[in-house]
OpenMM code with the backbone's topology and positions (N, CA, C; nanometers):
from openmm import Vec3, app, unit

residues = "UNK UNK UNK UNK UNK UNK UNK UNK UNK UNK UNK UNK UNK UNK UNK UNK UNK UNK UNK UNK UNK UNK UNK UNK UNK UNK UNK UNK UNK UNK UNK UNK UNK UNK UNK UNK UNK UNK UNK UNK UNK UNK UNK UNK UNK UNK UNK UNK UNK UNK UNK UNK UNK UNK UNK UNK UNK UNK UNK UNK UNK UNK UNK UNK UNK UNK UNK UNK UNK UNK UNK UNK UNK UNK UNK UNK UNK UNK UNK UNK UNK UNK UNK UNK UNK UNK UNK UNK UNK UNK UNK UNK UNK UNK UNK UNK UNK UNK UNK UNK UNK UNK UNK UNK UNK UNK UNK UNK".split()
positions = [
    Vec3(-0.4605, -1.2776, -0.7051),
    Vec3(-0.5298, -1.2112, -0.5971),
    Vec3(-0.4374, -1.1123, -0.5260),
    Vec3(-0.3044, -1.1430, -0.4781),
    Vec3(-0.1996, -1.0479, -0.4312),
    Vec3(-0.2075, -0.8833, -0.5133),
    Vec3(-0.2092, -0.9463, -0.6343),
    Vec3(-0.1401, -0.8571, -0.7499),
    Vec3(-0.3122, -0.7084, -0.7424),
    Vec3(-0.4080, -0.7925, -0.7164),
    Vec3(-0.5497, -0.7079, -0.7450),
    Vec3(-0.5150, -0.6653, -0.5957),
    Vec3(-0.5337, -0.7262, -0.4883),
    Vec3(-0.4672, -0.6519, -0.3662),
    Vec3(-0.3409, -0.5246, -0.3274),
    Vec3(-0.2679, -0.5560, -0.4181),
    Vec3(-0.1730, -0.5048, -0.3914),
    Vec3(-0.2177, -0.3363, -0.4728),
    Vec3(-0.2748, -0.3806, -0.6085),
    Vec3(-0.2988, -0.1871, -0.6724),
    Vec3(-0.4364, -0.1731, -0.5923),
    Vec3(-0.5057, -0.2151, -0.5006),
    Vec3(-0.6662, -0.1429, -0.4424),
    Vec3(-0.5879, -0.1279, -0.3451),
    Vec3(-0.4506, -0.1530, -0.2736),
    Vec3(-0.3936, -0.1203, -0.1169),
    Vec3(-0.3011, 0.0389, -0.1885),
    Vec3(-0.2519, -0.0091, -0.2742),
    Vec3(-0.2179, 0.1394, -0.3107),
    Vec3(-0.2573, 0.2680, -0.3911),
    Vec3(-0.3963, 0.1958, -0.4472),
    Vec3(-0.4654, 0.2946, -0.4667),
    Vec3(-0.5456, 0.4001, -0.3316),
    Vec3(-0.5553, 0.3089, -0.2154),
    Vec3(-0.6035, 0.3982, -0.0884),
    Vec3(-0.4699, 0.4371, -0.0261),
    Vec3(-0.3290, 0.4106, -0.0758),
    Vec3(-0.2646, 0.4712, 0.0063),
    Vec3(-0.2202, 0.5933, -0.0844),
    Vec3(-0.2201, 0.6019, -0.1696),
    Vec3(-0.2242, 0.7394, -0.2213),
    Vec3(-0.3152, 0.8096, -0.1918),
    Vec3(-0.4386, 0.7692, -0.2485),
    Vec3(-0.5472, 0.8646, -0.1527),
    Vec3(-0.5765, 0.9324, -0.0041),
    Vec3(-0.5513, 0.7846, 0.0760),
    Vec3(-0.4767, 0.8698, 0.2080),
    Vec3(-0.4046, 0.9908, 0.2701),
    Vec3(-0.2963, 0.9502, 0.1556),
    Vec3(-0.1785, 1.0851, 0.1415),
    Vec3(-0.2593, 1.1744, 0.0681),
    Vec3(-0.2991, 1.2159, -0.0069),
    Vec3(-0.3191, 1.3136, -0.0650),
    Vec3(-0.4352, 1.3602, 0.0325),
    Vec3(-0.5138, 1.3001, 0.0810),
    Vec3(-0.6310, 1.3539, 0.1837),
    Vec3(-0.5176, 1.4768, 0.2965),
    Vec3(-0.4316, 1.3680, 0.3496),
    Vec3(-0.3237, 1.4111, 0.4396),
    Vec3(-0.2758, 1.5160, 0.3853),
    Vec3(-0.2844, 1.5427, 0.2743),
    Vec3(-0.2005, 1.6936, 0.2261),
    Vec3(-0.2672, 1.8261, 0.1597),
    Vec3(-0.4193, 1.7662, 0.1969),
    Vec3(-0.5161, 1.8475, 0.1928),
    Vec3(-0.5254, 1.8789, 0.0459),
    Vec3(-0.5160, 1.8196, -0.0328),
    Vec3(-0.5561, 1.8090, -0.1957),
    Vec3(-0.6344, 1.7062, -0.2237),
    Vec3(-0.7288, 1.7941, -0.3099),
    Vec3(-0.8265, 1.7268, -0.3884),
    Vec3(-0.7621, 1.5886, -0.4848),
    Vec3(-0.8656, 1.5284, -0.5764),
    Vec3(-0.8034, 1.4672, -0.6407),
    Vec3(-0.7928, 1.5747, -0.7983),
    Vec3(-0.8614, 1.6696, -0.8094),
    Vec3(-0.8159, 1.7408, -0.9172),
    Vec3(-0.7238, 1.8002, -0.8926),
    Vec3(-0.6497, 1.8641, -0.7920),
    Vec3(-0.5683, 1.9413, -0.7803),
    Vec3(-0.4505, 1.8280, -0.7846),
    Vec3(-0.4476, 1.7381, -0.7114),
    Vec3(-0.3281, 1.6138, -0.7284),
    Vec3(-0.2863, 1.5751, -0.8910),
    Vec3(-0.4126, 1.5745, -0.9582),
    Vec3(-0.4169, 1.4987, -1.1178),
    Vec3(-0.3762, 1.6184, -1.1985),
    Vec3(-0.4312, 1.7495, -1.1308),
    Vec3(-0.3250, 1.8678, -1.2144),
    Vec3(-0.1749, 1.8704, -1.1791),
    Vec3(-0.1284, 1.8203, -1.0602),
    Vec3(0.0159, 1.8672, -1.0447),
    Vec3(0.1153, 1.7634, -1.0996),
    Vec3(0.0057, 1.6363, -1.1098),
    Vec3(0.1135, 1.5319, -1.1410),
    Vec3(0.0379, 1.5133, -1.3043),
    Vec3(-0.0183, 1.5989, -1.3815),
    Vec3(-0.0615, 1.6023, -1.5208),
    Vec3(-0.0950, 1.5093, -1.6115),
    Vec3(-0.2090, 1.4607, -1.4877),
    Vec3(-0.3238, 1.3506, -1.5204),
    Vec3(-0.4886, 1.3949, -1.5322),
    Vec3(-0.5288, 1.2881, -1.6177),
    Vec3(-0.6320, 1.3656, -1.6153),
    Vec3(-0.7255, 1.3151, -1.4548),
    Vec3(-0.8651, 1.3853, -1.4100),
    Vec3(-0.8808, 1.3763, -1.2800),
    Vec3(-0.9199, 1.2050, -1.2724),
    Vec3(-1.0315, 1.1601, -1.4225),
    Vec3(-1.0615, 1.0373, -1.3609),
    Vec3(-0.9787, 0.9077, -1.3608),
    Vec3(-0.8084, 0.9753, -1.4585),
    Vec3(-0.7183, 0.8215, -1.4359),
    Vec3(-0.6740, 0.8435, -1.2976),
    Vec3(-0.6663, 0.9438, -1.2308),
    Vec3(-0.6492, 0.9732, -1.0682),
    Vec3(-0.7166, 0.8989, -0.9845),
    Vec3(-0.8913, 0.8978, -1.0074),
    Vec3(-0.9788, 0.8458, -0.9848),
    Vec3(-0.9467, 0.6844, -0.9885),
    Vec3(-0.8948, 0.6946, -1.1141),
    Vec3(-0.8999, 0.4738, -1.1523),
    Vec3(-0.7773, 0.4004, -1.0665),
    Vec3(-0.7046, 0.5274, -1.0257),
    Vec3(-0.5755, 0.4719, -0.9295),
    Vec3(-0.6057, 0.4466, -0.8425),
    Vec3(-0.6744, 0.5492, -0.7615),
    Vec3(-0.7051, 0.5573, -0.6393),
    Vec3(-0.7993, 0.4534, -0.5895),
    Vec3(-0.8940, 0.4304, -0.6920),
    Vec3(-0.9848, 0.3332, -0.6517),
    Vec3(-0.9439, 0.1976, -0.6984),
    Vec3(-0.8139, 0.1259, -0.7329),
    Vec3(-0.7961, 0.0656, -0.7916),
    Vec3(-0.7787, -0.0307, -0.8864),
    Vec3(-0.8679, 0.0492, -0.9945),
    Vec3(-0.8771, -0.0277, -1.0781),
    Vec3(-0.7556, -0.0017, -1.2174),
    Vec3(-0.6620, 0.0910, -1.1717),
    Vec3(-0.5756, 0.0840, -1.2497),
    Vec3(-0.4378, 0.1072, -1.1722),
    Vec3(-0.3390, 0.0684, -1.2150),
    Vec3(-0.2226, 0.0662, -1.2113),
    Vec3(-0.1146, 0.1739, -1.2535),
    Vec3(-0.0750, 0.2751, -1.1726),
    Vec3(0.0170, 0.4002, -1.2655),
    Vec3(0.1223, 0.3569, -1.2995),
    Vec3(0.1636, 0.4235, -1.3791),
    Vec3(0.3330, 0.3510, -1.4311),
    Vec3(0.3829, 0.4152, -1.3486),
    Vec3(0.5402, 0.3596, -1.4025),
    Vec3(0.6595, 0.4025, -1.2785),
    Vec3(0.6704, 0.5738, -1.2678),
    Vec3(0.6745, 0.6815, -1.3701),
    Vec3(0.6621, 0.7672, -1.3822),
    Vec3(0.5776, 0.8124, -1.3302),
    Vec3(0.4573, 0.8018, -1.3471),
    Vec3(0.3043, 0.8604, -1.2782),
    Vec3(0.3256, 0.8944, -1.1495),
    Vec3(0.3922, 0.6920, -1.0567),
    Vec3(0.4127, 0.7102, -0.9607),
    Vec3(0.5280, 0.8032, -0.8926),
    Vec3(0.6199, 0.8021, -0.9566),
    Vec3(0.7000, 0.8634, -0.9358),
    Vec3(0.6713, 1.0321, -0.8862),
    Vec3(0.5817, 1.1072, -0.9995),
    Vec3(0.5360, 1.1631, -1.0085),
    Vec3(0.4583, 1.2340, -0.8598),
    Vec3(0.3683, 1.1463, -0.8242),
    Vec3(0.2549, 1.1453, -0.7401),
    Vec3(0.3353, 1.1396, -0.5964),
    Vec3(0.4910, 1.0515, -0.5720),
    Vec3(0.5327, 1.0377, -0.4549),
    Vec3(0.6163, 1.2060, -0.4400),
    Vec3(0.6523, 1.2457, -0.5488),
    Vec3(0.7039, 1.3977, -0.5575),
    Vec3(0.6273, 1.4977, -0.5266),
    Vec3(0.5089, 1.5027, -0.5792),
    Vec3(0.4140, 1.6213, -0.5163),
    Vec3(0.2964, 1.5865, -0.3953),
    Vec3(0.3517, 1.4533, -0.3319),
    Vec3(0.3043, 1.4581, -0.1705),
    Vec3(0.4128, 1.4544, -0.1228),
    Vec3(0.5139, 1.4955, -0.1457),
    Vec3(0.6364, 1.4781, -0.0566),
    Vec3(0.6717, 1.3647, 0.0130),
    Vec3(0.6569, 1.2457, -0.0602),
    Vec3(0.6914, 1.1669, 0.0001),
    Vec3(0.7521, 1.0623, -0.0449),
    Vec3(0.8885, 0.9633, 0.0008),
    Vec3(0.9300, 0.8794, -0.0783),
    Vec3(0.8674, 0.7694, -0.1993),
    Vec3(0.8632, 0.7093, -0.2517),
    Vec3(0.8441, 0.5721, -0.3360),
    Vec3(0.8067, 0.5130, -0.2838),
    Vec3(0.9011, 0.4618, -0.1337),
    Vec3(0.8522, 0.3205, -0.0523),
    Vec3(0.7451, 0.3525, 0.0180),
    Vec3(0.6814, 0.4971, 0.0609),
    Vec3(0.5972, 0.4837, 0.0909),
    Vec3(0.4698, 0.5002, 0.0879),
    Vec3(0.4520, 0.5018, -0.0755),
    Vec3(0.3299, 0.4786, -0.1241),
    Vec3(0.2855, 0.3207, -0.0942),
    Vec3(0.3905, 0.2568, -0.1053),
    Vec3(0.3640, 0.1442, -0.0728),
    Vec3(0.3260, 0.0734, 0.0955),
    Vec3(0.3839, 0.1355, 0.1682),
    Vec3(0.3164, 0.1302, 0.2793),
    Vec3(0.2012, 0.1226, 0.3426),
    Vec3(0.1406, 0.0168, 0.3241),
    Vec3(-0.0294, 0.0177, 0.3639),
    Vec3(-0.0654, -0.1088, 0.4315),
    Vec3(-0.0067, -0.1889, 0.4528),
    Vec3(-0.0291, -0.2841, 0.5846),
    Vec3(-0.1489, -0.2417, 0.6672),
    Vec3(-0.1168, -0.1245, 0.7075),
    Vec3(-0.2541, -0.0831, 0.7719),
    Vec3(-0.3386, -0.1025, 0.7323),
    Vec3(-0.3772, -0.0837, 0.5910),
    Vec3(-0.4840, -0.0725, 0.5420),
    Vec3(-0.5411, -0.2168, 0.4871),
    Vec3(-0.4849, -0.3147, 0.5288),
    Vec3(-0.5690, -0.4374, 0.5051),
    Vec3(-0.6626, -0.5083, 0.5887),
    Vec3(-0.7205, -0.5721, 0.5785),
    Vec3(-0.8245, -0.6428, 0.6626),
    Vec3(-0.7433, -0.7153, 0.7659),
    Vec3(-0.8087, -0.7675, 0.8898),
    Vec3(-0.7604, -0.8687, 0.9671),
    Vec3(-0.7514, -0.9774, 0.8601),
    Vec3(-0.8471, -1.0636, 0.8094),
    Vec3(-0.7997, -1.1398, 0.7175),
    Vec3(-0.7017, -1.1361, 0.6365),
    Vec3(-0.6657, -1.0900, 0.5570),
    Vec3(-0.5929, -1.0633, 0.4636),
    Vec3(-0.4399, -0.9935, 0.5380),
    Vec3(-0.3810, -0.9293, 0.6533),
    Vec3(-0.2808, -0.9597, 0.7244),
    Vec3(-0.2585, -1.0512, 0.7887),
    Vec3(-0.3622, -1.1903, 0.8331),
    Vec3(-0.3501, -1.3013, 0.8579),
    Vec3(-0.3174, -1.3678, 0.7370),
    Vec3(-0.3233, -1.3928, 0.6455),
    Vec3(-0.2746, -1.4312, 0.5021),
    Vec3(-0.1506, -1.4056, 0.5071),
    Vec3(-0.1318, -1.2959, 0.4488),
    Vec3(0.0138, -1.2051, 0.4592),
    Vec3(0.1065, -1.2681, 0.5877),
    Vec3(0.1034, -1.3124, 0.6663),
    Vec3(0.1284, -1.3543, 0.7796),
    Vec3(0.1981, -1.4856, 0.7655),
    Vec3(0.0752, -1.5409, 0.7229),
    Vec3(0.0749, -1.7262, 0.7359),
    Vec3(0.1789, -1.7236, 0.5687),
    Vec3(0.1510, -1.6647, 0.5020),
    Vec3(0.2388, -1.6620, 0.3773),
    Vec3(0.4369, -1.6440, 0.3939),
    Vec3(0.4268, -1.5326, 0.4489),
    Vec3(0.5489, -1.5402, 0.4720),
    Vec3(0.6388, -1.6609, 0.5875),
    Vec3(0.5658, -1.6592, 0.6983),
    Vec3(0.5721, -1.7668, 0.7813),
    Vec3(0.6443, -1.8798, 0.7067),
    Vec3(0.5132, -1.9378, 0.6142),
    Vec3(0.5860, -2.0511, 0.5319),
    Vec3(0.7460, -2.0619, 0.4535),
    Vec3(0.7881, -1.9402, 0.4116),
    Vec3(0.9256, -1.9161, 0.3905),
    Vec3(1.0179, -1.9303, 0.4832),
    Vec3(0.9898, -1.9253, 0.6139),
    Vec3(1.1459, -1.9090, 0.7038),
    Vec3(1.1714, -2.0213, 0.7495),
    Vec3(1.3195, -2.0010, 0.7627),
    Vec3(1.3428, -2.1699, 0.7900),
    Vec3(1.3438, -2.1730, 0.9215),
    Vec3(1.3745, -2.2700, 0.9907),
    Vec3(1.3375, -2.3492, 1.0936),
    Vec3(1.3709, -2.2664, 1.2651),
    Vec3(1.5175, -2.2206, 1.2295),
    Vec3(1.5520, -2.1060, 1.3143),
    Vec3(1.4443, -2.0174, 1.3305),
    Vec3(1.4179, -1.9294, 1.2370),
    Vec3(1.3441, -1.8079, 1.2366),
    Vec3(1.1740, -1.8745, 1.2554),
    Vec3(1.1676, -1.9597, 1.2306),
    Vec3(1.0051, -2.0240, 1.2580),
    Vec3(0.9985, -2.0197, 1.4063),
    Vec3(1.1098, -2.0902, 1.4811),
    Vec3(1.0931, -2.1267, 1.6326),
    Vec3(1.1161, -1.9626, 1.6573),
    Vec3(1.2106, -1.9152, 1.6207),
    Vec3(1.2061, -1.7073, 1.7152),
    Vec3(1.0819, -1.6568, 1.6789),
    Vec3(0.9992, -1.6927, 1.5657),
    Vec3(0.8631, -1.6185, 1.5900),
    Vec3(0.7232, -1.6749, 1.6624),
    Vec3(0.8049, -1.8184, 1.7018),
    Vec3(0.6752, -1.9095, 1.7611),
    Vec3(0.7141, -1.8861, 1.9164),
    Vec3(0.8589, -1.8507, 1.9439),
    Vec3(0.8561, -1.7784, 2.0604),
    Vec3(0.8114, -1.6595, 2.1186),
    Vec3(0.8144, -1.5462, 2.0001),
    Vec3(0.7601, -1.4267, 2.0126),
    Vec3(0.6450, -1.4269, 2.0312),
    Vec3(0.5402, -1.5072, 1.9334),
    Vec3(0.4069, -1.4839, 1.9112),
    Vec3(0.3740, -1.5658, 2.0707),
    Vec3(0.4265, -1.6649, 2.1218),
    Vec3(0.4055, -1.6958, 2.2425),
    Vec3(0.3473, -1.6028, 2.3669),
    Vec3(0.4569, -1.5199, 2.3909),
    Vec3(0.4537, -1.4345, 2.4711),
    Vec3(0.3757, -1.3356, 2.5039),
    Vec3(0.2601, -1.3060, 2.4031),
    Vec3(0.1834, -1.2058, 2.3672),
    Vec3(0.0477, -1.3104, 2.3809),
    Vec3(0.0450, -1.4560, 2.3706),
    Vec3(-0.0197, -1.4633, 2.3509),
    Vec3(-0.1165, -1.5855, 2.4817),
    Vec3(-0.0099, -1.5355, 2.5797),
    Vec3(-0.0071, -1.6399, 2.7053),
    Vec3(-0.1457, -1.5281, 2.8353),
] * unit.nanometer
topology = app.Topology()
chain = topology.addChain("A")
for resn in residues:
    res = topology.addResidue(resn, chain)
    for name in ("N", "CA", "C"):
        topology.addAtom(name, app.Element.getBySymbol(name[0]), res)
């Protein structure tokens, strides 16, 4: 489920960007020399670009690698409550009590 989450979060964050840079998706799939509807299958995520593609695609929006990946925003309240409670479970005991203090404070 992460993994199907993770290419439909970056299939809208490319799209995002490219909205943001005022290109179509044909004009994007011409510069990065794809055809328009594997552009299409990214964006909407049902496919996955390789490292190149991506590579590709973060070069002609001008923008790094990491932040194609950047889309936190773009998830549901649910699903950043997930993301949330997931990592949570990793920290140890220190870092559990500094975020049960933090989340406190906000939430008094």
């Amino acid at each position: 489920m992460i993994i199907m989450n993770t290419k439909i979060l970056l299939g809208k964050r490319i799209k995002e960007i490219r909205k943001l840079n005022h290109l179509t998706q044909e004009k994007l799939a011409e510069m990065v020399d794809l055809e328009t509807t594997s552009l299409s299958g990214i964006e909407s995520g049902r496919h996955y670009p390789s490292l190149p593609t991506i590579e590709k695609i973060a070069k002609n929006l001008n923008v790094e690698i990491a932040e194609l990946f950047n889309f936190n925003h773009l998830q549901t309240t649910d699903e950043l409550k997930d993301d949330i409670l997931n990592k949570i479970d990793k920290l140890d005991d220190e870092k559990l009590k500094f975020i049960y203090e933090f989340i406190t404070k906000f939430t008094i």
